[in-house]
N, C-alpha and C positions, 0 to 999 in steps of 0.2 A: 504494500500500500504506500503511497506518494506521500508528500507532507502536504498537498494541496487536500488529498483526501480526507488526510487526520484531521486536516484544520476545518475540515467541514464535521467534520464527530467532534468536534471539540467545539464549536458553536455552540449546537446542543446543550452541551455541559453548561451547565452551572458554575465549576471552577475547577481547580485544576490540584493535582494531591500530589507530594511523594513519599507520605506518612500516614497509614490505614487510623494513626489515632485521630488525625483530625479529618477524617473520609465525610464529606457530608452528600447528601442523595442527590443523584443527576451528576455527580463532578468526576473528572475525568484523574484516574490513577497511572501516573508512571513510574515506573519501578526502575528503582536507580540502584544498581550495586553501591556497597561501602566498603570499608574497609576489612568490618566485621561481622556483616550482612549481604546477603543476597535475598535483594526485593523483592525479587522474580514469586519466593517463597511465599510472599504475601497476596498474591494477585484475588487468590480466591475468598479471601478476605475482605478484601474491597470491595469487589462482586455483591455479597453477604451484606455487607453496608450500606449495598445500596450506588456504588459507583456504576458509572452508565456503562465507561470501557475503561479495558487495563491495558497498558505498554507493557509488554516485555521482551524480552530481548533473549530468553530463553526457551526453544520448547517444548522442553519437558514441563513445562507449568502452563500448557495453552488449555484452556477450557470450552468455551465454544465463542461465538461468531460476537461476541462482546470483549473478544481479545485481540488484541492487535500485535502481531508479532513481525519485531522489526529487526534489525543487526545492531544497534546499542541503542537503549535507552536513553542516554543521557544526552548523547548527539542531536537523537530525535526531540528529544525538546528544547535543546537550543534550536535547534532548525525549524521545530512548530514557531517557537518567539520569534524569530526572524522573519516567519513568513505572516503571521498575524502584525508585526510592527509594519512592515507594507502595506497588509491588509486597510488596514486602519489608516494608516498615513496621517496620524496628529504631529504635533511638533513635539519634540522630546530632548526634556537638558539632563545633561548627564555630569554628574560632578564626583571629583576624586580628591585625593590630598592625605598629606600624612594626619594632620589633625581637624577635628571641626567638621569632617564631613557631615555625617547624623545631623548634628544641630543644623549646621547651616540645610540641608534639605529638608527638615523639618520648618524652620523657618521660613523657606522660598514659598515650601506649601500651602503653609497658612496664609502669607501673602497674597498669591495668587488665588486660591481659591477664593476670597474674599470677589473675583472677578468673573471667574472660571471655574466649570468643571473640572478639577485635578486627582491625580492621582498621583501616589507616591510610593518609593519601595517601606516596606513594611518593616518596620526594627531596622537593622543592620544585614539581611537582604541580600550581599551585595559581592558574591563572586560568582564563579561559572554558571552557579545553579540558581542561586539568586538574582542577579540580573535575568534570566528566561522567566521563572516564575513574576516580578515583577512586571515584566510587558506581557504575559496573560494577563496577566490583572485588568488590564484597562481593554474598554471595550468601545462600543459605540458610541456613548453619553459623557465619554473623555475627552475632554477639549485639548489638552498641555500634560504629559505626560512626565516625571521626571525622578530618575535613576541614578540610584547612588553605585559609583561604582569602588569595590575594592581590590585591591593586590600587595603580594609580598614577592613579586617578582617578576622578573623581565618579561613583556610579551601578553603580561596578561591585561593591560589596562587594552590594549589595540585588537583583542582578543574579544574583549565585552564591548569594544565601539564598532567592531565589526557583525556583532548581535543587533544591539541597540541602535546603532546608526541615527547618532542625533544632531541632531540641528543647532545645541546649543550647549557650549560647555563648560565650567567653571573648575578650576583647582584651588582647593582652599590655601595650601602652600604646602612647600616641600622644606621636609624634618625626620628627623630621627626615626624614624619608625619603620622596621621590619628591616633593618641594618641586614640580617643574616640572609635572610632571603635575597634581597635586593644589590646585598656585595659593596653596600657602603651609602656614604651619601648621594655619590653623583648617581650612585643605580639608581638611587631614589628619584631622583632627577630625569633623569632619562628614562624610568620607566612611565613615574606618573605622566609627564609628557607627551607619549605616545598618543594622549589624547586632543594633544593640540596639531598633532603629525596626521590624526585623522580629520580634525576639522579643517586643516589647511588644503589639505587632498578634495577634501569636497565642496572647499569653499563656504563652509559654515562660520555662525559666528561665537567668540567665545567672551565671556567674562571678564574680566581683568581688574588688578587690583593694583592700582598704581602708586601701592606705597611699596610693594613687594619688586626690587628690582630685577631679581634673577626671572620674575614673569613678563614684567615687563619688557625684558631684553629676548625673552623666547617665544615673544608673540607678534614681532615688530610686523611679521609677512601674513597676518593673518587679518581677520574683519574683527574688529573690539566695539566693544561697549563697555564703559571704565567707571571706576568710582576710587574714591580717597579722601583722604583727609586734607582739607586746606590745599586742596589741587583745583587751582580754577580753571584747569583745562582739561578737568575731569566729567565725564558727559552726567555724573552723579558728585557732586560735593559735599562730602559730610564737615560740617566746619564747628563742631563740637562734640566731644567726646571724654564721659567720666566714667569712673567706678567706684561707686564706697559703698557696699559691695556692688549693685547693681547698676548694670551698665546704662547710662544715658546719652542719647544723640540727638545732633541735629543735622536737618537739612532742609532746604528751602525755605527758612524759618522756620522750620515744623518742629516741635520740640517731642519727644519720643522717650519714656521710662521704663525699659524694661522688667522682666523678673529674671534674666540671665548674670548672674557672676563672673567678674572679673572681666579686666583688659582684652584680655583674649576674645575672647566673644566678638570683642568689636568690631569685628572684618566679616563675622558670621553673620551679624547685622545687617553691617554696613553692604554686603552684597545681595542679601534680601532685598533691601531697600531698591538697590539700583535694578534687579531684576523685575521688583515689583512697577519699579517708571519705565523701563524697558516696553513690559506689558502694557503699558499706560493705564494699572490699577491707581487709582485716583490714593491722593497724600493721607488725604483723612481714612481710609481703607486699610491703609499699609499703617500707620502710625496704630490702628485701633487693633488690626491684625497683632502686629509684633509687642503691642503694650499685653496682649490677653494671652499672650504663647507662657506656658510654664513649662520650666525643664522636670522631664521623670526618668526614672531608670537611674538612677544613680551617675546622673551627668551634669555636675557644676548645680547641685542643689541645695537651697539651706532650709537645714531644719532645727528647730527649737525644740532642745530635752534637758529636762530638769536646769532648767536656769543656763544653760549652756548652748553658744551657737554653733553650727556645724554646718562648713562647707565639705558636701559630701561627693567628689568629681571620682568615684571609683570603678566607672567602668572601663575605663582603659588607660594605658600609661605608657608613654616613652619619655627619652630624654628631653624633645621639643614641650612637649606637653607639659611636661611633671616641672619643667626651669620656666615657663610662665605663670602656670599656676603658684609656684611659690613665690615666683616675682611679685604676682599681682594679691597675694597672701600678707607677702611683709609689708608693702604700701598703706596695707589696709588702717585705719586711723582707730586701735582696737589695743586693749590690754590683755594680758592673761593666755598668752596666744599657746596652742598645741600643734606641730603638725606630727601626723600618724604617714609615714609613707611604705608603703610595699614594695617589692620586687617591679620589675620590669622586663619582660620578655623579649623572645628572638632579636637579640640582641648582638648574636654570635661571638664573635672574639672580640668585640668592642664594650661587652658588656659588663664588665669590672670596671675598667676605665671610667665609662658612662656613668656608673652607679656611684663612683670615686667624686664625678665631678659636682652630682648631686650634694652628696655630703659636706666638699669643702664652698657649695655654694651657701650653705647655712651657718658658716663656719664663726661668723661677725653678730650672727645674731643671739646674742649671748640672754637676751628675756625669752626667749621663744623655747621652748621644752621641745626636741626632736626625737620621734619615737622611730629607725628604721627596720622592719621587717622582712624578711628573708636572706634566701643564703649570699646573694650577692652582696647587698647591701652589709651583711653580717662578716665579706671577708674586707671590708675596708672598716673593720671597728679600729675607734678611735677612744682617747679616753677627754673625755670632756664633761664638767656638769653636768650641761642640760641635754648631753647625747646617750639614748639608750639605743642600745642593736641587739636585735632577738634575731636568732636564723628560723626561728619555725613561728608562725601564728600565735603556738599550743603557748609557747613560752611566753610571749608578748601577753597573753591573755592572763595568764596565771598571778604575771605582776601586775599587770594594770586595771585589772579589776580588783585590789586594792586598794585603789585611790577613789577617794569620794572626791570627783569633778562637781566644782560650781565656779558657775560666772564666767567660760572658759570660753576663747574663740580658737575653734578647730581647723585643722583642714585634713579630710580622709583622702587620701590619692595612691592609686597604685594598681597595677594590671589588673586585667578580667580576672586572669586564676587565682590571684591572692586574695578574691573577695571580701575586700575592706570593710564592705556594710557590714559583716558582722559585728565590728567595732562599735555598733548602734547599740548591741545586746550588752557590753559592757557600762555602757554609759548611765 
């Protein structure tokens, strides 16, 4: 069976699966090998559920004429998304970046849809198999489509714009993140890029942040639409910018108070904004958009427990990330300060170093109680007052839920796997 075929069984559907736990009735199942599964085993399951048809790619698991048996699964659903993103032919911005992705797409969304029918990738979404399931998503009643994309290595960002195929693209900035995959910073560079190698190829247009110079120097040959700070030849001028904690802008006179934390943010905004006059979604839309957007999931949030404030950024961590966050941490005009930091992941051979550099970045701030966790972090101990290093969780926990915390201003930050939130159950 062709991919024009599937793509007509897959109308039909309802939506689209490749997890029998969330199977709902009428949606279409593809069964994706793993590493430590084979999907194929699930087919008749989904059936059972209620799914219309199943992909498999195996068959010894074909059941009858509600099975679709193809030479791999997983291709064929990139290939169905590629041929529904035709299908359809809405516009679709595609954005990558070492840090700020999520927010900033989250952002763009709420923007926009204030105009437009939108869609957007779902959580974090956002590599071979999540970029295909995101453009199922969107169907007919989609106006502006737009896709986060991710990678930890060469090939893959040109890899999802050759899925995707968008019209419009943005790069949050290039940083520290996925060093080992990537083979350093310039991989980082030259992979996220790849996405401005596909919009130059097809003459699409991209985002651009012109306080960021290494973007600005890599998009000279491309079509831009720009934004910055106190850049009057910015086709978006943001000409104010705070945080004590939460971040405030201006633009066009427009005055704009977020619920997003920290400095950082500001670019996350600030390209919302310019995306959202791009679209020509009206000032009072975007300002009312980005004033009502709150952060969740454990991304730059604050919460109040027992007399204690807590900037909780623990979903993810590298060295770009974790050295603004503390930057825009110790600014903060606040007493009693804690920060709690984790490990830092895929890292490779740099990741001693990295985690080195974290530590003598807090080296001056002698009010500030620094807690580091994990093993990296725990092979550059040092002896200082206000510096604790525990190499496991278990240990960190054991000591500091002995202190009775009041009146403190925190910050939780450190990779997915080190799962910082639990540091709430202490508190």
């Amino acid at each position: 069976m062709n991919i024009e075929a599937i793509h007509n069984l897959f109308l039909k559907c309802s939506s689209v699966s490749i997890d029998t736990r969330k199977i709902t009735p009428n949606s279409l199942f593809v069964a994706i090998k793993g590493d430590r599964f084979d999907a194929n085993t699930f087919a008749k399951e989904a059936l059972e559920k209620k799914a219309a048809y199943v992909v498999i790619d195996n068959p010894n698991f074909y059941i009858d004429e509600r099975t679709i048996l193809v030479q791999d699964s997983l291709t064929t659903l990139q290939e169905l998304a590629k041929f529904h993103r035709n299908y359809l032919k809405l516009p679709i911005i595609a954005l990558t970046g070492s840090n700020g992705k999520t927010t900033t797409k989250e952002l763009i969304n709420c923007v926009l849809s204030k105009k437009y029918s939108t869609k957007a990738t779902v959580g974090n979404l956002n590599n071979h198999i999540g970029v295909p399931l995101t453009l199922l998503s969107f169907d007919s009643k989609t106006e502006i489509g737009i896709v986060e994309m991710g990678a930890n290595h060469q090939k893959e960002i040109a890899f999802l714009c050759e899925i995707a195929q968008p019209d419009f693209g943005y790069i949050t900035n290039f940083g520290k993140a996925h060093l080992e995959g990537f083979g350093g910073v310039e991989g980082v560079i030259k992979g996220k890029s790849e996405m401005y190698s596909y919009l130059l190829k097809h003459n699409k247009t991209v985002f651009i942040n012109l306080d960021d110079s290494i973007q600005v120097d890599k998009t000279k040959k491309l079509k831009t639409f720009s934004f910055g700070f106190n850049k009057a030849e910015a086709d978006v001028n943001i000409t104010n910018i705070k945080a004590n904690p939460f971040v405030a802008i201006t633009f066009s006179n427009i005055n704009i108070q977020t619920n997003l934390i920290g400095l950082y943010n500001a670019n996350n905004i600030n390209a919302a904004v310019a995306i959202g006059k791009y679209f020509n979604v009206p000032d009072n839309a975007i300002k009312s958009a980005l004033e009502g957007y709150v952060p969740e999931n454990n991304r730059s949030q604050l919460i109040y427990k027992n007399t204690n404030e807590i900037i909780l950024d623990a979903y993810n961590a590298n060295p770009s990330s974790m050295a603004v966050a503390i930057a825009n941490f110790i600014q903060l005009n606040k007493k009693n300060k804690i920060v709690i930091l984790g490990d830092m992941f895929e890292l490779g051979t740099e990741s001693i170093f990295e985690h080195k550099m974290v530590v003598d970045s807090l080296l001056n701030e002698d009010e500030t109680t620094c807690y580091f966790i994990g093993k990296d972090f725990y092979l550059n101990k040092l002896k200082k007052n206000n510096f604790h290093f525990y190499d496991t969780f278990d240990s960190f926990s054991n000591d500091f839920k002995q202190n009775l915390l009041q009146n403190k201003m925190m910050l939780i930050k450190g990779s997915r796997g080190m799962a910082l939130e639990r540091v709430l159950e202490l508190i």
